[in-house]
N, C-alpha and C positions, 0 to 999 in steps of 0.2 A: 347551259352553264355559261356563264360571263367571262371572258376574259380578261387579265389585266393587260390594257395597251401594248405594256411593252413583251407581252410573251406572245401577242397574236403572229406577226414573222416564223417566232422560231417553232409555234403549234403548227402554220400552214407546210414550212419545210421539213418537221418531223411526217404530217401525214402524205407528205410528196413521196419517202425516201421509199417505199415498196414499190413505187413507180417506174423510180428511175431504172432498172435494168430493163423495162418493158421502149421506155423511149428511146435511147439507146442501141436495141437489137430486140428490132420488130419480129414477132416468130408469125409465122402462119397459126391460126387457132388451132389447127389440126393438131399440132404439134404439141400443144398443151397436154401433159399427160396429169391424169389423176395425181401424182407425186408432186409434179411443180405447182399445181392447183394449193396441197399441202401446204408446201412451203412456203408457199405467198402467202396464206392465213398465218402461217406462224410468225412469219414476218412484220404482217401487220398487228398481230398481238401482242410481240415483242416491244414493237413502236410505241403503240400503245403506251404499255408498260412504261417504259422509259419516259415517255411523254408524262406520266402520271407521276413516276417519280421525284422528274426533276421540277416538276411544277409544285410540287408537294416541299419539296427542300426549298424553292423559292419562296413560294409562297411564306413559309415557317421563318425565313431568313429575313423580311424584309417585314414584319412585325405581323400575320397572322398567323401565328400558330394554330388557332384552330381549324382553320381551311387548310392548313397543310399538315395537319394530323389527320383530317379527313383523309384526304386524298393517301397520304400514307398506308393508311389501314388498307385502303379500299386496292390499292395496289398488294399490297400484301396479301389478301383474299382473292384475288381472282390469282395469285400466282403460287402461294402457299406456300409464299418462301419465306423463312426463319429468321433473316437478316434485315428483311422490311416490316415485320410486328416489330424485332427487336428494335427500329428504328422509329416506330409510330410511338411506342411507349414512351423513346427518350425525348421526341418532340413533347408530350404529354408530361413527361418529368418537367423537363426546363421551363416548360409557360405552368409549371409548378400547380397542374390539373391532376389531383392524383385519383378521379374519377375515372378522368380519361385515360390515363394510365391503365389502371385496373382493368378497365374494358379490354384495352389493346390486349395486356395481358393472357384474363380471360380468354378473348378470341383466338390466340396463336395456343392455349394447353388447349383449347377446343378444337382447333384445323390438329394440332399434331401432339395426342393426349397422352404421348410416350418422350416429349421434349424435355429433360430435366431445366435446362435453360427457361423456357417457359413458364414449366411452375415455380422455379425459383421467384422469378420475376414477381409472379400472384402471390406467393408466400412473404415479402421481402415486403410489396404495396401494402397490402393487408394489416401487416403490423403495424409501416407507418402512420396507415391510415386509425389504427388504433382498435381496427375489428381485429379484436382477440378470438371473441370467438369465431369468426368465420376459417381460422387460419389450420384449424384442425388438419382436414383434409389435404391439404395442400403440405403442411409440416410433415403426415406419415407421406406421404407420396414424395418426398425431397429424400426422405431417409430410405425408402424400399429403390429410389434411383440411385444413392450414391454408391460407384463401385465399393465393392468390399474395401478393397486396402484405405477405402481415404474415410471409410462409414465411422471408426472410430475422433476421428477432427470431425467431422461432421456433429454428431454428438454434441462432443465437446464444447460447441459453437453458441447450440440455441442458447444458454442464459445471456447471452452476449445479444443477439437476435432480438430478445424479448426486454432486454435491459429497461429501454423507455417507454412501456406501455404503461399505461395508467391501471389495470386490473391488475395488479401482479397475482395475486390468488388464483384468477383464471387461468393467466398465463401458464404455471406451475402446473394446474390440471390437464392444460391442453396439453401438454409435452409432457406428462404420466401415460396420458391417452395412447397418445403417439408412440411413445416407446415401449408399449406392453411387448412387444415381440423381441425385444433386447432385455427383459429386465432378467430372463435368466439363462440368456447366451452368456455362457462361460468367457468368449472374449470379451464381449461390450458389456456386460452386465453390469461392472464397477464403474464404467464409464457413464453409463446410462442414469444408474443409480446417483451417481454425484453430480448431473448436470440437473436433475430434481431435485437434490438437496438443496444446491446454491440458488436453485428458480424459488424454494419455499423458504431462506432463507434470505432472501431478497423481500419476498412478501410478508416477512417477520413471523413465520411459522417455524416457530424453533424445534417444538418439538418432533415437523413433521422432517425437518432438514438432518435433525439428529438420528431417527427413523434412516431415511436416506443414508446417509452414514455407516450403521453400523450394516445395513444390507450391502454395502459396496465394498467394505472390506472383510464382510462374509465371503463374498465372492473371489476377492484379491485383497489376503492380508498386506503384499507389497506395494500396490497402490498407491501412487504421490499423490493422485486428485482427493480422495476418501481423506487421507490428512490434513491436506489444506483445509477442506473443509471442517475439516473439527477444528482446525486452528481460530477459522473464525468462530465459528461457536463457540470456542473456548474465550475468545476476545469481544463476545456479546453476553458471554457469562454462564455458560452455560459448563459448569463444573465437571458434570462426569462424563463430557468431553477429557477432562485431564488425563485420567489413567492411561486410556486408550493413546494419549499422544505421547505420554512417558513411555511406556510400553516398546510403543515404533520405535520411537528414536536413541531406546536402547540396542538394535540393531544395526543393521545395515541402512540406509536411505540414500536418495541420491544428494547430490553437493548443493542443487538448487532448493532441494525442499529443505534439508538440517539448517542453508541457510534463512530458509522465509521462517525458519522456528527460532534461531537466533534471534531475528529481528523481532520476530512477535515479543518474544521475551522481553525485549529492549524497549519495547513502544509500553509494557507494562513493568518497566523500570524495575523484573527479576532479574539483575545484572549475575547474581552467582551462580545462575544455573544457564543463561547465554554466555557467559564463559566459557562454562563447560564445553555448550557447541562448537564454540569457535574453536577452542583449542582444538577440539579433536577434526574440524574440519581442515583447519590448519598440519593436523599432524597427516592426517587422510589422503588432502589432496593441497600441499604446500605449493603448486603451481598457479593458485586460485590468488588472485591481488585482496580482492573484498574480503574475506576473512581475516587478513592481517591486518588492516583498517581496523576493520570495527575492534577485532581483539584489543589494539593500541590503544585505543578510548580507552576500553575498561580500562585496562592497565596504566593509564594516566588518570584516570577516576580512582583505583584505588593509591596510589599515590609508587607504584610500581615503576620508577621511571627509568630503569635498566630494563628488564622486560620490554614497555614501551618501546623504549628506543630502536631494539631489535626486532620487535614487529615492525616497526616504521622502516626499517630498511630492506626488508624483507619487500612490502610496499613496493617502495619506492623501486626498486631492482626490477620487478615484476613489471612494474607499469612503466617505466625507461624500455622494457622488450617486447613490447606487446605488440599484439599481431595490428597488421594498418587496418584503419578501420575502424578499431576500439580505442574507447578516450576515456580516460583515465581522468580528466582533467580536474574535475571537480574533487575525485577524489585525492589527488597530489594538492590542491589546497586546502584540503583538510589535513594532512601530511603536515605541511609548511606549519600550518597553527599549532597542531600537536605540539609539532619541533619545536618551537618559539616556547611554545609553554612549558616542556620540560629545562631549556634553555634559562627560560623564567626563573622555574623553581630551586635549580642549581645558582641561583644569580648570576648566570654570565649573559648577564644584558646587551651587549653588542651583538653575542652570537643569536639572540634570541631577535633581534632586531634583522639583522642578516638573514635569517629565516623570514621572517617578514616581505623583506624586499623581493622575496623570489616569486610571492601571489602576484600572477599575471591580470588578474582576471577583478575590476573593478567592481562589478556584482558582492561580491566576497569583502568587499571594504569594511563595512561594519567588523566583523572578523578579525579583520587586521588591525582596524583601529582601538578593538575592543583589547586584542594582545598590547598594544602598543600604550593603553592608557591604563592596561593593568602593569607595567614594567616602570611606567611615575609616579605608582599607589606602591609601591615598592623601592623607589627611592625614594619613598617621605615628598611630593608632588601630588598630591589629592586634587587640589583647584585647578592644574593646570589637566590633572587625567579626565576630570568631568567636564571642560571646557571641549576637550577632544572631541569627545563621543556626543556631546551639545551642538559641535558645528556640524554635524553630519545632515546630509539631507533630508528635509522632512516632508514628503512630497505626498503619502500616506495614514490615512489609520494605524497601517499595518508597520510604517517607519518608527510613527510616534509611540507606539507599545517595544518596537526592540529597543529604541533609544532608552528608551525607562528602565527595560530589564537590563541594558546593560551597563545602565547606572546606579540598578541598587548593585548588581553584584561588585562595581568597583569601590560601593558603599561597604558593601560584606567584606571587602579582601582588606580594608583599610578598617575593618574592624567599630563604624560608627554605625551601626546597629540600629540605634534612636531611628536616624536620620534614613536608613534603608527601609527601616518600617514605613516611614509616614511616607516612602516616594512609593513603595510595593501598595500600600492603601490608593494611589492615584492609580497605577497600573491596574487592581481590581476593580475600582470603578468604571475602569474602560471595559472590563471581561466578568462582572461579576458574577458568569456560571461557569467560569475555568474552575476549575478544579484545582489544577497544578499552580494557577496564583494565591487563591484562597490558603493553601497550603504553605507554601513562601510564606505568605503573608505572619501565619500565623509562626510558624518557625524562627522569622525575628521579632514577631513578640517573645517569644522566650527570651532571645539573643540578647535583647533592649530592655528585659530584666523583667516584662509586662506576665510572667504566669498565669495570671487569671484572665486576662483577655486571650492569652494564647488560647488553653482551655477553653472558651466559651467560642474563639472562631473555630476548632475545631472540633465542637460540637455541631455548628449552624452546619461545615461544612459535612458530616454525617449526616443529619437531616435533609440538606441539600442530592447529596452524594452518597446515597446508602453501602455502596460497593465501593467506596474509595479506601481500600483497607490499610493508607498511611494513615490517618486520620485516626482509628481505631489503635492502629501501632502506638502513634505518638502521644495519644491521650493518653492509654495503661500506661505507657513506659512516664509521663508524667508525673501520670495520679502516684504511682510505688517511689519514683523518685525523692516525694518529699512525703512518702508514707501515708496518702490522704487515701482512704476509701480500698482497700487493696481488693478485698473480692471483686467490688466493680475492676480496678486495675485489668487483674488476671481474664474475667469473662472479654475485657476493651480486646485485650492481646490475643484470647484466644479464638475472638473474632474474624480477627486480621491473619489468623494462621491459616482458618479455613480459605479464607480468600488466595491465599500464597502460601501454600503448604513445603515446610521446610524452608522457608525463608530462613537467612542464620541471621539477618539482625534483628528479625520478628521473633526469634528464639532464643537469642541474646535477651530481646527486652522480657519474654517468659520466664529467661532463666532468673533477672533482675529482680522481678518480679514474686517469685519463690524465695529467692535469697533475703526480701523486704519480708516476704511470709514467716521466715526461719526455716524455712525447710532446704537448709543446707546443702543435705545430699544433691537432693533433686537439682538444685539451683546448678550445681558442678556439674553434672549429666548434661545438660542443655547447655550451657556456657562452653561443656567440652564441645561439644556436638556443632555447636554456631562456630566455635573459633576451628576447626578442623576443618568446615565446609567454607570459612569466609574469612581467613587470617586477617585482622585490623586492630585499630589501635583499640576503637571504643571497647572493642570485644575483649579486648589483651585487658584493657582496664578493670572490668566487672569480671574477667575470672581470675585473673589475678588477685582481689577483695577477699575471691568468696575463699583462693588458696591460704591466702593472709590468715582471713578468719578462720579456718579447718590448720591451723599451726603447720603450715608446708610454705613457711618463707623463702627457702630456697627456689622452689616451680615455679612462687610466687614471681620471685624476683627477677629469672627470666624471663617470663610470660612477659612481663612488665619490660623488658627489655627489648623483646620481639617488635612489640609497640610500638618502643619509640624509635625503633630503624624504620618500622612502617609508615610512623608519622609522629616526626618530633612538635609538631605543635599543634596535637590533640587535644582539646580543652578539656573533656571529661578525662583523659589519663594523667594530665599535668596536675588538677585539680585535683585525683583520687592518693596521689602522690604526694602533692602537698598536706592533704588533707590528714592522712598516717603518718606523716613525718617519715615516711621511707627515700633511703639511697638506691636505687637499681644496679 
C-alpha cells in the first residue's frame, strides 16, 4: 500500500512506538516472559489500529473518501468495535455513497447481530435507498429490539420512516408483515393497528386504512391515534368515518385531539359544530390560549362581537403568562386584527387603528393593511383603500392572488359587486381548480344581480368538484328562492346534507325549500331546528316568514328582532322586511 507523502513520518513513528520501551531499558531475553511477549502484540495491534484509523480520517478529510472508508471498515473488522462501523457508514453517508453505506452497515448487524444501533442503521439506508422490500427483516428486528417501554413510539414512527418511498402499497404490507406479533397485544395493538392505517392511507387505500381503523379502536375505544385517523378519512371523504368521530368526541378526549377535530371542522368550513368544540374545550380546559383564538374567529364570523371580545381577552391574558419558551406571537397578531375588526365594526376607528399599530411582525403586513384599507371603505374612501393594498409588495404568484383577494373583498364591504366579480374572474384565472374561488366567484354573481351565470358556475363547479357540497347548497337554495324547478331544489339541498349532516344553514335552505313546496309545517320543524343550532339573521329571516305565513306575528316578530341584534344589515332579513311591509 502507498503512502501519501505527508503521512510516511508519522506511519514510521507510529510503527516505532512498541519499541521505544525496549531502547530505553534493555532487559536480558531471559527475562521476557510469556506475558510481556502478550503485551507487546497487543501493542503493536493497538498501533496498528490507531495507525489505520487515523489514516482513514485523513485520508476521508482531505478529499478521498473512499480510501478512508476503506481503511475505516477494515479497522472496524479486525477490532469489532461499534463506534468504527458507526464511523465507516458516516464517511459513506457524507461522500453521499449509500452503497457503501449499506455495506458498512451490513457488516457491523453481521460482526454484532444483537446491535440495535446497527440495524437501525441497515433499516434507515434501505428505505433511503428506496429498497422497500429488502427492509422487511431489518424493520421486525428494530421492533423485537426496542425496549418495551419505548416499543409503543417505536410503532408509532414507521409511517414517518416510510413517508418518501416511492411503493407506498408495499411499504404498508411490509410493516403489516412486521407487526403481526403486536396486532393483538392489548397494549400496542391500537397503536400498531393505526400506524398501518396511515401507511394505506398514504398509499390511497381507503378502504384498507378505514379496516385499520375500526380494528384499533376495537382494541382501544379511548385511543387519540384511531381518531385522528378517521379524521383524515373523514377529510378524504370517506363518510362512515363520521359516526364513529361523533360518537368519540361525545365523550371524554384529550385537549390536543378535540382540538385537531375543531380544526378539521374549520378547514371543512362546519363552523357550528367547531364551535361546539371549542366552547367546551374552552369550558374543559380554559388554561389552553388556542381554543380562545379560534373560538374568537367564529364569534367575529357570526357577527358576535361581545362574545369575541371576551374570548380575545381571555387570549390575550394567557398568552401575556406563558411559560418561556412558548410563543404566542403569531397568534397575538391574529388577536390585534380580530380587535381592529370588531373596533371596525363598532366604528371607532382610531381604536381599530390603535390595534393595528401593535402587529409587530412585518410578515402580517397584508393583514394589517387589509384592516386599515377596510376602515377607508367605511369612511366612504374606496380609491384611496384599493390604492393601499395595490402598493403592497408583489414579489410572488402567491402575493399577486392575496392582493386580489383582498381587493375584491374591499370590493364586497363597499358593496360594488359588479366590479368584485369581474376582479374574483382574474383571481380564478390564476387558480381555476380552487374550489373556494370558483365559489366566490359565483356568489357575487348573484350579488352583481348576474343569477343565471351564478347558476351555471355553479353547476361547472359540481361537475368540476363533485363533493364540494356549497355548491349543491347554494344552487337548491337558488333554484326555490325564485321558485324555478323545486324538486330539483330540494334533491340539490339534500345532496349537500349528506355531505354535512346537520348543517343549520343547509337545513335552513331545506327548510326554505319546503316552505317554496307549501309544506308549511315541515318548513317550521327544520327552520326551528337550523335557528336553535345556528342563531343568525338569515335564518331569523326565513322563520320568521314561515311564522308570518302560519298567523304567529307576534314569534314572528321577535325572531325577526333576534336578527337584527345579530346583524343589522342582513340583506335577505332587510329585504323579507321590506318586502311584507312589516315593523319588528
Amino acid at each position: 500500500m502507498l503512502l501519501h507523502p505527508r503521512l510516511r513520518p508519522l506511519a514510521c513513528a507510529l510503527f516505532l512506538l512498541p519499541l521505544l520501551p525496549e531502547a530505553q531499558a534493555a532487559q536480558p531475553a531471559a527475562a521476557k516472559t510469556k506475558a510481556a511477549r502478550a503485551d507487546q502484540v497487543r501493542e503493536a495491534s493497538t498501533a496498528q489500529l490507531f495507525y489505520e484509523v487515523l489514516l482513514g480520517e485523513l485520508t476521508a478529510g482531505t478529499g478521498d473518501p473512499g480510501t478512508g472508508y476503506a481503511l475505516m471498515l477494515q479497522a472496524a473488522r479486525q477490532s469489532d468495535d461499534g463506534a468504527l462501523y458507526r464511523r465507516a457508514v458516516e464517511i459513506a453517508l457524507q461522500a453521499r455513497s449509500g452503497d457503501a453505506a449499506l455495506n458498512a452497515a451490513q457488516a457491523w448487524r453481521s460482526a454484532q447481530p444483537r446491535s440495535r444501533d446497527a440495524n437501525r442503521f441497515v433499516l434507515q439506508i434501505l428505505v433511503a435507498l428506496n429498497r422497500v422490500g429488502d427492509s422487511a427483516e431489518a424493520l421486525r428486528q428494530e421492533i423485537e429490539q426496542t425496549p418495551a417501554p419505548q416499543r409503543a413510539a417505536a410503532i408509532a414512527t414507521i409511517p414517518r420512516l416510510y413517508a418518501h418511498v416511492s411503493d407506498k402499497p408495499l411499504a404498508a404490507e411490509i410493516a403489516t408483515q412486521a407487526l403481526q406479533g403486536e396486532l393483538h397485544n392489548p397494549a400496542l395493538g391500537a397503536i400498531a393497528w393505526t400506524s398501518i392505517g396511515q401507511m394505506r392511507l398514504a398509499a390511497a387505500d381507503q378502504d384498507g386504512a378505514w379496516a385499520a381503523t375500526r380494528q384499533a379502536l376495537q382494541l382501544d375505544p379511548q385511543a387519540d391515534g384511531p381518531v385522528l385517523l378517521a379524521l383524515a378519512l373523514s377529510e378524504e371523504g370517506v363518510s362512515a368515518a363520521e359516526p364513529l368521530i361523533a360518537q368519540h368526541f361525545q365523550g371524554t378526549s384529550s385537549p390536543e385531539t378535540r382540538m385537531a377535530y375543531a380544526r378539521s371542522l374549520l378547514s371543512r368550513q362546519r363552523y357550528p359544530e367547531a364551535a361546539v368544540q371549542l366552547k367546551r374545550l374552552t369550558s374543559e380546559h380554559p388554561h389552553l390560549p388556542d381554543p380562545w383564538l379560534l373560538l374568537a374567529t367564529l364569534q367575529v364570523q357570526d357577527g358576535r362581537l361581545d362574545g369575541a371580545e371576551t374570548s380575545l381577552q381571555h387570549f390575550m391574558a394567557l398568552a401575556d403568562t406563558a411559560t418561556p419558551g412558548q410563543s404566542h406571537q403569531a397568534g397575538l397578531t391574529q388577536a390585534f386584527l380580530l380587535q381592529a375588526h370588531i373596533a371596525e365594526k363598532r366604528q371607532q376607528y382610531p381604536q381599530a387603528l390603535a390595534w393595528l399599530d401593535r402587529i409587530p411582525n412585518q410578515q402580517e403586513l397584508l393583514g394589517a393593511q387589509l384592516r386599515r384599507a377596510s376602515i377607508l371603505v367605511h369612511q366612504g374612501q374606496l380609491a384611496q383603500a384599493r390604492a393601499l393594498i395595490q402598493a403592497l409588495p408583489n414579489s410572488n404568484a402567491q402575493d399577486q392572488r392575496m392582493k386580489l383577494a383582498a381587493e375584491v373583498q374591499l370590493l364586497r364591504e363597499a358593496r360594488q359587486y359588479q366590479a368584485a366579480y369581474e376582479l374574483q374572474s382574474q383571481l380564478v384565472a390564476l387558480a381555476p381548480d380552487d374550489g373556494d374561488l370558483l365559489y366566490d366567484q359565483a356568489m357575487l354573481a348573484d350579488k352583481a344581480g348576474q343569477r343565471e351565470t351564478m347558476e351555471q358556475l355553479l353547476r361547472a363547479l359540481i361537475a368540476k368538484h363533485p363533493d364540494y357540497h356549497h355548491a349543491y347548497n347554494a344552487l337548491g337554495y337558488s333554484l326555490a328562492d325564485r321558485g324555478a324547478d323545486l324538486p330539483e331544489a330540494k334533491a340539490l339541498v339534500q345532496k349537500a346534507l349528506e355531505y354535512a349532516p346537520g348543517d343549520p344553514f343547509i337545513t335552513d335552505s331545506l327548510g326554505w325549500v319546503e316552505f317554496r313546496l307549501g309544506n308549511t309545517t315541515e318548513a317550521l320543524r327544520l327552520l326551528e331546528q337550523a335557528y336553535q343550532a345556528q342563531p343568525d339573521a338569515e335564518i331569523a329571516a326565513h322563520l320568521g316568514e314561515v311564522l308570518w305565513q302560519l298567523q304567529r306575528p307576534e314569534l314572528a316578530r321577535k325572531t325577526w328582532r333576534e336578527g337584527l341584534e345579530l346583524n343589522p344589515d342582513n340583506d335577505t332579513l332587510k329585504q323579507t322586511l321590506q318586502r311584507l311591509g312589516v315593523q319588528p
